[in-house]
C-alpha positions as CSV (number, residue, x, y, z in Angstrom):
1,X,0.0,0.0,0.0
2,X,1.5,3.4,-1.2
3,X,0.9,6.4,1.2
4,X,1.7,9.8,0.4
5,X,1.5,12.5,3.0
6,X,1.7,16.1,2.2
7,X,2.0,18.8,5.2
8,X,0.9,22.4,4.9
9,X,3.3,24.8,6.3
10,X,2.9,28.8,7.0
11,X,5.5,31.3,5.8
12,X,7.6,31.3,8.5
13,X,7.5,27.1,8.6
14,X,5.1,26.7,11.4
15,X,2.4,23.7,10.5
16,X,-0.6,25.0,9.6
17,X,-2.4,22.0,10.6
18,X,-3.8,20.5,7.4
19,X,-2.7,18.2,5.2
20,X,-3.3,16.2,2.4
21,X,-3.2,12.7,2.0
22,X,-2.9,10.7,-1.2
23,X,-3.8,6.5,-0.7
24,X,-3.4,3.7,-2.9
25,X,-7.0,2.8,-3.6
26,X,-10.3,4.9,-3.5
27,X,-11.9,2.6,-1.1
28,X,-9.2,2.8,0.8
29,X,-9.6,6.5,1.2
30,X,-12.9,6.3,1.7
31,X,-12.6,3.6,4.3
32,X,-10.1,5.5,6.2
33,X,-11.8,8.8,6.3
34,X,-14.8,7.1,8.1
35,X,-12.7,5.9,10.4
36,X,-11.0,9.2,11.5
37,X,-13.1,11.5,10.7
38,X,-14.0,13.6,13.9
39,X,-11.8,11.9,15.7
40,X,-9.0,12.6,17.7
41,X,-5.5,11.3,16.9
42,X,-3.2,12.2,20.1
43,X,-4.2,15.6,21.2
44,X,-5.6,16.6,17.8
45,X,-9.4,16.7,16.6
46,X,-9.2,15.8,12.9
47,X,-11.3,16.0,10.4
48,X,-11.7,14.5,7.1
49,X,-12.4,16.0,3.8
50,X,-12.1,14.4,-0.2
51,X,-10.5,16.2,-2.6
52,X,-9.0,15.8,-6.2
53,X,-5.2,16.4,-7.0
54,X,-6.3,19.7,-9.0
55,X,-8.1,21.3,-5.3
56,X,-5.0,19.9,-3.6
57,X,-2.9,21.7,-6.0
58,X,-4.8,24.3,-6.0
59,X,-4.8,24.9,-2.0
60,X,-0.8,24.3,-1.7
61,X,-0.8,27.6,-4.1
62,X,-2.6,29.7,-1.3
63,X,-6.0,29.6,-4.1
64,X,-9.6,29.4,-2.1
């Protein structure tokens, strides 16, 4: 299974807190995100959105 993680950094490096993460399979993305979605992983609440590779791209650029 191929992962890939990308993290969202501010200007001056600090995490912003999202990030984007790309799975192997749809259904595994989909089963995962139902699975941690409004959950909490350590001290963090996380939620789970879809989104294409174009809106990921998109975001990474600082577009809405």
């Amino acid at each position: 299974m191929q992962i890939t993680l990308t993290v969202c950094v501010f200007v001056k490096g600090r995490p912003s807190g999202e990030c984007f993460i790309q799975m192997s399979s749809p259904e595994r993305a989909f089963l995962t995100a139902q699975r941690c979605h409004r959950h909490l992983l350590r001290e963090r609440y996380v939620e789970v959105f879809q989104c294409s590779h174009d809106d990921m791209r998109l975001l990474l650029r600082g577009g809405v």
